[in-house]
C-alpha positions in Angstrom: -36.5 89.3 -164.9 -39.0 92.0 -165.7 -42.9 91.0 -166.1 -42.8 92.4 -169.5 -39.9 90.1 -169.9 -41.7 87.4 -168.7 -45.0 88.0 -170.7 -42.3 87.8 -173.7 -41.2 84.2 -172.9 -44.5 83.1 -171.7 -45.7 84.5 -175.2 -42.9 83.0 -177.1 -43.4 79.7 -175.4 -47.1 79.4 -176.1 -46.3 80.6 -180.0 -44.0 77.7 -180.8 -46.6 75.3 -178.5 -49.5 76.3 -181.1 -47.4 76.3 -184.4 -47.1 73.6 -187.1 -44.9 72.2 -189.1 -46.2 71.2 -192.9 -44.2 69.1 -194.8 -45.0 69.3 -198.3 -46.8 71.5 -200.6 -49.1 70.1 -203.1 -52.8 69.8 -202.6 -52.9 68.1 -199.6 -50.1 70.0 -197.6 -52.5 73.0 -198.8 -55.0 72.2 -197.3 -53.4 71.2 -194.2 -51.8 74.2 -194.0 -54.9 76.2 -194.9 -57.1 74.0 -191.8 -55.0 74.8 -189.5 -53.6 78.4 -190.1 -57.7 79.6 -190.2 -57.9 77.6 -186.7 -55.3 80.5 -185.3 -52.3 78.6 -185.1 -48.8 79.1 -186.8 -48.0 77.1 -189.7 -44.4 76.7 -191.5 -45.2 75.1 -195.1 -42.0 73.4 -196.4 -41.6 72.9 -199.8 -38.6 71.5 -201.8 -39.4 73.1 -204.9 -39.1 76.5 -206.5 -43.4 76.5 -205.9 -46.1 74.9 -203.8 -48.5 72.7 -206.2 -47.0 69.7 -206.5 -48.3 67.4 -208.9 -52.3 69.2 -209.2 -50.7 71.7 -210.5 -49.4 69.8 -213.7 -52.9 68.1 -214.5 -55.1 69.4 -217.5 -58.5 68.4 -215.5 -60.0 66.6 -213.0 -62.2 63.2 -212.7 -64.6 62.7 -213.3 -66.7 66.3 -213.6 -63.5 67.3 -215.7 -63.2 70.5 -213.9 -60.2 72.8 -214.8 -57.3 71.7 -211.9 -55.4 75.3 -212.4 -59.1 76.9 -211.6 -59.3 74.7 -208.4 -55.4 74.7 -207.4 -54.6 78.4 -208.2 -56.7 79.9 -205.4 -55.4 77.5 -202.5 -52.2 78.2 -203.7 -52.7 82.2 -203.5 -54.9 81.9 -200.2 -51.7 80.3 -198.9 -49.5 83.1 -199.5 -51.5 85.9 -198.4 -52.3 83.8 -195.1 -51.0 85.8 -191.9 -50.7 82.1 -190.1 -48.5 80.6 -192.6 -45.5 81.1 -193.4 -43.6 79.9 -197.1 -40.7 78.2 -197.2 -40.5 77.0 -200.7 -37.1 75.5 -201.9 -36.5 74.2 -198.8 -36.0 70.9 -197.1 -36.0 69.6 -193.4 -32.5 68.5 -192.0 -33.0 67.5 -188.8 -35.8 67.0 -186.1 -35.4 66.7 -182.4 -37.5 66.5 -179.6 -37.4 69.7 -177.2 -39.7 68.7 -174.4 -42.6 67.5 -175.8 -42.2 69.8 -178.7 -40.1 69.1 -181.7 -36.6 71.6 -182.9 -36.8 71.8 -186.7 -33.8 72.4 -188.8 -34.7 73.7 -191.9 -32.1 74.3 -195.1 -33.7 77.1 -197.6 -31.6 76.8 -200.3 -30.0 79.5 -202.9 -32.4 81.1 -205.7 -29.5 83.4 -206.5 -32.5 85.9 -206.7 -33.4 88.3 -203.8 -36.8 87.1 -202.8 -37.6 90.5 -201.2 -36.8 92.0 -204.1 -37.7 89.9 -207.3 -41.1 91.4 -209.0 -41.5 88.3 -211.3 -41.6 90.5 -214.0 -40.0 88.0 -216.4 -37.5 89.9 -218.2 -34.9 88.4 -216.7 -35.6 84.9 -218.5 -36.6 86.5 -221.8 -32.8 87.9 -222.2 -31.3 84.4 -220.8 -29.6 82.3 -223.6 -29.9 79.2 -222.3 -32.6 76.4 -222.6 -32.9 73.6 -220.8 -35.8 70.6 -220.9 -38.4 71.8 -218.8 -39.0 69.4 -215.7 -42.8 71.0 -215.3 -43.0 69.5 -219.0 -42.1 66.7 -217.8 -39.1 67.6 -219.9 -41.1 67.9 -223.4 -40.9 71.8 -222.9 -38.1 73.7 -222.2 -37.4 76.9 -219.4 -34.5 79.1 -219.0 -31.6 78.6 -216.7 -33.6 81.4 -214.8 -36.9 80.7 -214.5 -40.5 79.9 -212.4 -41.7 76.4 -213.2 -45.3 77.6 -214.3 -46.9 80.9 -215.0 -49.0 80.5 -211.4 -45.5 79.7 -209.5 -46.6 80.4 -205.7 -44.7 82.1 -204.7 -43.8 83.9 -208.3 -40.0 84.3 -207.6 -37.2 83.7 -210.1 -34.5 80.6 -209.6 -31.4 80.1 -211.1 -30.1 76.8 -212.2 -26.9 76.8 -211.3 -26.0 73.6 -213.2 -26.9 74.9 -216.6 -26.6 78.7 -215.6 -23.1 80.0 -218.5 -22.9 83.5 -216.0 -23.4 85.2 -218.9 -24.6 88.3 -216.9 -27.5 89.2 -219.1 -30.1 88.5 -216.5 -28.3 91.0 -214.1 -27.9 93.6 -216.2 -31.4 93.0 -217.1 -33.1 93.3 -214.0 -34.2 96.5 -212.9 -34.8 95.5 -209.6 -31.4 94.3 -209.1 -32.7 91.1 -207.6 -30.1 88.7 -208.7 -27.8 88.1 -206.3 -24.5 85.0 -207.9 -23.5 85.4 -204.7 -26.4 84.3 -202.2 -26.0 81.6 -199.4 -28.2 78.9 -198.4 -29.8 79.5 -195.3 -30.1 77.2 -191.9 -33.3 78.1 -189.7 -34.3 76.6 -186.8 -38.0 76.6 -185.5 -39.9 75.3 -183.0 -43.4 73.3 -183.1 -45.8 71.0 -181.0 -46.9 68.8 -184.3 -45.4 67.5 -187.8 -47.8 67.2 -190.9 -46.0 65.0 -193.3 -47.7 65.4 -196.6 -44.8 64.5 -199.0 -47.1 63.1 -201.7 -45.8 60.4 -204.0 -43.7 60.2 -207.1 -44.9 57.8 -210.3 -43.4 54.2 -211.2 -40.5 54.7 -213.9 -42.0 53.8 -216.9 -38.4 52.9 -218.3 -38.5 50.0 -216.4 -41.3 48.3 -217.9 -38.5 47.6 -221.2 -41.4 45.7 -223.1 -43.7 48.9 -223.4 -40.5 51.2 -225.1 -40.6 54.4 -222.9 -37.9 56.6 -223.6 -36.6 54.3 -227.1 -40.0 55.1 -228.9 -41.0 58.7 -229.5 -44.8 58.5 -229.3 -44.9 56.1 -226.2 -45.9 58.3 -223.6 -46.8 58.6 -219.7 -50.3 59.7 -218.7 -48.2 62.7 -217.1 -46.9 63.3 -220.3 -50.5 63.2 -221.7 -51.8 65.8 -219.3 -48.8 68.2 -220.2 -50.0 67.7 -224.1 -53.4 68.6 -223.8 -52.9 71.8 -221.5 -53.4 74.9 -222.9 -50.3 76.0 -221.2 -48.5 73.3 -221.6 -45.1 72.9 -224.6 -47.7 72.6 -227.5 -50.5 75.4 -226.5 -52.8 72.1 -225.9 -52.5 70.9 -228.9 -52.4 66.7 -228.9 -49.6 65.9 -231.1 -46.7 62.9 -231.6 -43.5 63.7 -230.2 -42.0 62.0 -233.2 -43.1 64.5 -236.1 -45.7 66.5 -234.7 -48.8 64.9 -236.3 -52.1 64.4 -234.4 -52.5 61.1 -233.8 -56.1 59.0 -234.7 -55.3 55.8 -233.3 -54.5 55.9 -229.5 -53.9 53.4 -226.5 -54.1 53.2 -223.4 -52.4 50.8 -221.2 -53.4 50.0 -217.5 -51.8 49.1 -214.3 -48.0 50.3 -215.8 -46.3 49.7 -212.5 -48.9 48.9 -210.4 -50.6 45.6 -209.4 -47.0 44.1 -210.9 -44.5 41.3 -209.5 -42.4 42.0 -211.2 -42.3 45.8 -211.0 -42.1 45.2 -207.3 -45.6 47.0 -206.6 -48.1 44.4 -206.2 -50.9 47.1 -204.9 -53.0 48.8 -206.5 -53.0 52.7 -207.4 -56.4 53.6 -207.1 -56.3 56.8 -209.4 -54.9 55.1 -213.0 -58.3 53.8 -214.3 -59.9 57.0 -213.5 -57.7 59.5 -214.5 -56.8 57.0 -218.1 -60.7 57.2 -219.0 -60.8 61.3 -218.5 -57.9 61.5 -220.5 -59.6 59.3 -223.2 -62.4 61.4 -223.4 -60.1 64.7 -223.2 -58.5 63.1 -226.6 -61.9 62.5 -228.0 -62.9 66.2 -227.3 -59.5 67.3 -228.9 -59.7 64.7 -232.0 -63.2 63.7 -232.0 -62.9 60.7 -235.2 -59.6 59.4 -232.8 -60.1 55.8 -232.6 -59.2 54.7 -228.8 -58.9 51.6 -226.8 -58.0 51.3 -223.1 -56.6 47.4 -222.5 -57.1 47.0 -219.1 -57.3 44.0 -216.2 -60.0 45.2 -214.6 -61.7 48.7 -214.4 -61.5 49.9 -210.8 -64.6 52.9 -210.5 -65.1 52.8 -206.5 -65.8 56.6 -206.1 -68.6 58.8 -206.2 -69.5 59.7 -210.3 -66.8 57.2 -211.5 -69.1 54.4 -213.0 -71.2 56.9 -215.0 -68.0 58.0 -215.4 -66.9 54.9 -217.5 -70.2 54.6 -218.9 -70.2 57.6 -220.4 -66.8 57.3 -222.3 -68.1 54.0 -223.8 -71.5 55.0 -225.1 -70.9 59.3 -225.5 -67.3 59.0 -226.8 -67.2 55.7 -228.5 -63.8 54.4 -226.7 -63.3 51.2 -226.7 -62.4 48.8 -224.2 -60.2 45.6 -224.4 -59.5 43.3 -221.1 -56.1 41.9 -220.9 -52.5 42.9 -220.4 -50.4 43.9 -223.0 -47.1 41.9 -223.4 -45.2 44.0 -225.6 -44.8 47.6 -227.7 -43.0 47.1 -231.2 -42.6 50.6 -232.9 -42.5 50.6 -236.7 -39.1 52.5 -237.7 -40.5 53.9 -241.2 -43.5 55.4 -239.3 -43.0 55.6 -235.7 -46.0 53.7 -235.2 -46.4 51.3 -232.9 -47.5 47.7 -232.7 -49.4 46.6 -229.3 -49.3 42.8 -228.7 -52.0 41.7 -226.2 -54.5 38.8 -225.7 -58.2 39.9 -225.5 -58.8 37.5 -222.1 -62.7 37.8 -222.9 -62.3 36.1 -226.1 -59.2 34.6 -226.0 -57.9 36.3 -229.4 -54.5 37.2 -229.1 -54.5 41.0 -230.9 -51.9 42.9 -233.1 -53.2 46.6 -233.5 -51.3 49.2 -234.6 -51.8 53.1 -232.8 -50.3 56.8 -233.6 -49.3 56.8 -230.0 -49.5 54.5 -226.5 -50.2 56.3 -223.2 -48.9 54.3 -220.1 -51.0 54.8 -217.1 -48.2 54.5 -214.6 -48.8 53.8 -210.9 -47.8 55.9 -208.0 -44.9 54.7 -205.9 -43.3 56.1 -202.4 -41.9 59.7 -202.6 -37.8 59.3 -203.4 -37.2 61.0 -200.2 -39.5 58.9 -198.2 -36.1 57.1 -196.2 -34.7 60.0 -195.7 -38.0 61.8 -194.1 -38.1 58.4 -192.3 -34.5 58.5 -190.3 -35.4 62.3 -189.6 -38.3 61.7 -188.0 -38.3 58.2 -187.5 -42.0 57.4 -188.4 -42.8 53.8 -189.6 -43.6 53.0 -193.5 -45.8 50.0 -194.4 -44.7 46.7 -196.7 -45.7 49.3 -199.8 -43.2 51.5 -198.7 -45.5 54.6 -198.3 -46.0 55.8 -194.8 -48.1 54.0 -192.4 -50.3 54.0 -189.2 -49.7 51.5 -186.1 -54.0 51.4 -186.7 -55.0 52.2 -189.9 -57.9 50.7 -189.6 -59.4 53.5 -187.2 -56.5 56.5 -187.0 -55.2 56.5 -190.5 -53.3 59.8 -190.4 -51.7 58.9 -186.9 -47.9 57.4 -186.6 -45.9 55.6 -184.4 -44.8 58.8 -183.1 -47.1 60.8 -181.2 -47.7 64.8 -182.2 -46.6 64.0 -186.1 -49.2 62.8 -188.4 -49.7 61.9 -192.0 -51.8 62.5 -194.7 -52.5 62.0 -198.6 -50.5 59.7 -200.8 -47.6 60.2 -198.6 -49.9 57.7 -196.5 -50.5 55.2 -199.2 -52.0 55.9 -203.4 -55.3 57.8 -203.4 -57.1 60.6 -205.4 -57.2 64.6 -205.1 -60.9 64.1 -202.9 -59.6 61.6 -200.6 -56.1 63.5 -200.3 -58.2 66.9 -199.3 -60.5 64.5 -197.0 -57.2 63.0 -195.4 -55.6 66.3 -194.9 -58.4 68.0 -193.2 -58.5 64.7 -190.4 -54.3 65.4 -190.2 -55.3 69.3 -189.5 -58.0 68.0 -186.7 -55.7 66.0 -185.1 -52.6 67.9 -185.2 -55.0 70.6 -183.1 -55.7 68.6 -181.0 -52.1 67.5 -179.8 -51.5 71.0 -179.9 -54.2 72.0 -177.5 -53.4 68.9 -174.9 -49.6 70.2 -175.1 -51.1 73.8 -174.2 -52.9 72.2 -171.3 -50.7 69.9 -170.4 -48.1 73.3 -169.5 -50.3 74.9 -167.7 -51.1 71.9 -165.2 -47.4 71.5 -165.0 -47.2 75.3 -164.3 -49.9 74.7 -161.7 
């Protein structure tokens, strides 16, 4: 073997020693990503959607300054694209993991757009000209996309996907495109890198409000999540921002709030708490007061949970500024009023012991957050441990909460348990630190076996 040779391997080798593997791509694997790939080293963002984001991207604004989540999100999201260090696999998922040495072998599956990604301008045209409209999941299915289409306008990165499933191959899009970018024909693609450390950043997915039957999600039109809420009151969301029923359209004066919809719950299986509902239920109170400002609002709660920095004034300030009012106890049951599509809440006020019938426009459920849906599968790949809650867990989380039982892959955000966008951002930079630093002891480690 030649010394250039030899240079090529040695170079090769140290590349795949001092690259990263980033396992999901909301806010946290963002940031992750972003940590690491300014540190020098070679980061491979997986995500299994059409666009990095994840959940951030859907909100309206943040609590409790209320800043605009787009105008925080969108330039972590573009910072990550143009990043020499990191490479985008978006709609994409992990396979398989194996150990090679003291590295890991990734199997990655990038699956079909059916649009050339080298190719496609994101120009659009293609799903103005489709004929088919589907409920739009970004919406959280209140909207509706094309059978071609980028879930949001700031889609990173802003590349056409086809939905196979509703997709009629009509043709039109084809014919449309002028960069001849659709491709019916494309494959799904295996690739297979190498890295010295796993960031698992998977985030969470949010309690099925169907199966709280008593509250009426999904029998009664204007019983609605708080996700559902934030896609209402976005300006570029399915109504423009306007705050209207689902049922007819009308605004609504007299909304509720309900707390701890899967969360803190026997019976819903989920006895811990998820941190972010009381929070993110009193900023979307006020956001309803800003958009209606004679809306009459109550948020019937067990107990108001404002442990961060700014949440208590928070609180404060949506009782005594915007007038909403609070009611302590848990409701027992929704009862929607055919003729009007109202809706009766039945609770007892535990301060006074009244026992309450008050009838509201519309309910908002603030549903908890609950293990990602993939979270067994990532768990057989890579075999890290979850915790009783079923989110993923340290053998110390008392001291080394991103670590896991297996060493060079680490965890962070609500993959690691429920928590808000600060503390996500906080956890991901610690993941970034430490997955350096098993990547520079596997570096050393080399060269004293070398030695």
């Amino acid at each position: 073997m030649s010394s250039i040779e030899e240079e090529q391997e040695e170079q090769e080798k140290q590349e795949k020693q001092q690259s990263v593997l980033v396992l999901g791509g909301g806010v946290c694997g963002i940031q992750v990503a972003l940590d690491l790939a300014d540190m020098g080293f070679k980061v491979y963002l997986v995500e299994k959607k059409p666009s990095i984001g994840g959940h951030m991207a859907q909100l309206d604004k943040t609590f409790p300054t209320l800043d605009c989540s787009a105008c925080i999100l969108t330039p972590k999201m573009v910072d990550v694209a143009r990043h020499p260090n990191i490479e985008l696999l978006t709609y994409s998922e992990v396979l398989a993991v194996s150990r090679a040495s003291k590295s890991f072998e990734v199997t990655i599956l990038k699956k079909s757009r059916y649009v050339n990604e080298d190719k496609c301008t994101g120009c659009g045209i293609c799903a103005q000209y489709c004929p088919i409209e589907v409920p739009n999941e970004f919406d959280q299915g209140i909207g509706i996309r094309k059978a071609i289409y980028v879930p949001f306008p700031q889609a990173i990165p802003l590349i056409y996907t086809i939905d196979k499933e509703n997709c009629i191959k009509c043709g039109l899009c084809e014919r449309m495109c002028e960069a001849e970018a659709i491709d019916h024909n494309q494959q799904p693609m295996k690739i297979t890198v190498t890295v010295g450390s796993i960031v698992v950043a998977v985030g969470f997915q949010l309690f099925d409000a169907k199966n709280k039957q008593e509250y009426g999600y999904g029998r009664y039109d204007n019983v609605i999540t708080g996700l559902d809420f934030e896609r209402l009151v976005n300006a570029a969301g399915p109504t423009g921002g306007h705050l209207a029923r689902l049922s007819d359209a009308k605004i609504p004066k007299k909304i509720a709030f309900i707390q701890c919809v899967g969360s803190r719950d026997e019976k819903s299986g989920n006895l811990n708490c998820s941190r972010v509902c009381c929070m993110y239920a009193i900023k979307q109170a006020i956001l309803a007061k800003e958009h209606i400002p004679d809306a009459d609002i109550h948020v019937f709660y067990m107990d108001i949970r404002a442990y961060g920095k700014g949440f208590e004034e928070f609180y404060t300030r949506a009782k005594e500024e915007f007038n909403v009012k609070f009611v302590r106890g848990a409701v027992s049951e929704i009862v929607e009023i055919p003729e009007t599509k109202n809706l009766i809440v039945r609770v007892e006020d535990t301060e006074t012991g009244e026992l309450l019938e008050k009838e509201f426009d519309m309910v908002v459920l603030s549903v908890g957050l609950t293990p990602p849906s993939d979270s067994e599968a990532i768990e057989n790949i890579l075999g890290i441990s979850k915790g009783e809650d079923g989110f993923f867990s340290s053998p110390d989380p008392q001291i080394f909460t991103v670590d896991t039982n297996i060493g060079g892959i680490f965890i962070a955000g609500t993959a690691e348990g429920p928590k808000d966008i600060p503390d996500s951002v906080a956890q991901a930079s610690a993941a970034a630190m430490k997955a350096s630093v098993a990547l520079v002891q596997l570096t050393q480690e080399e060269k004293h076996v070398e030695k």
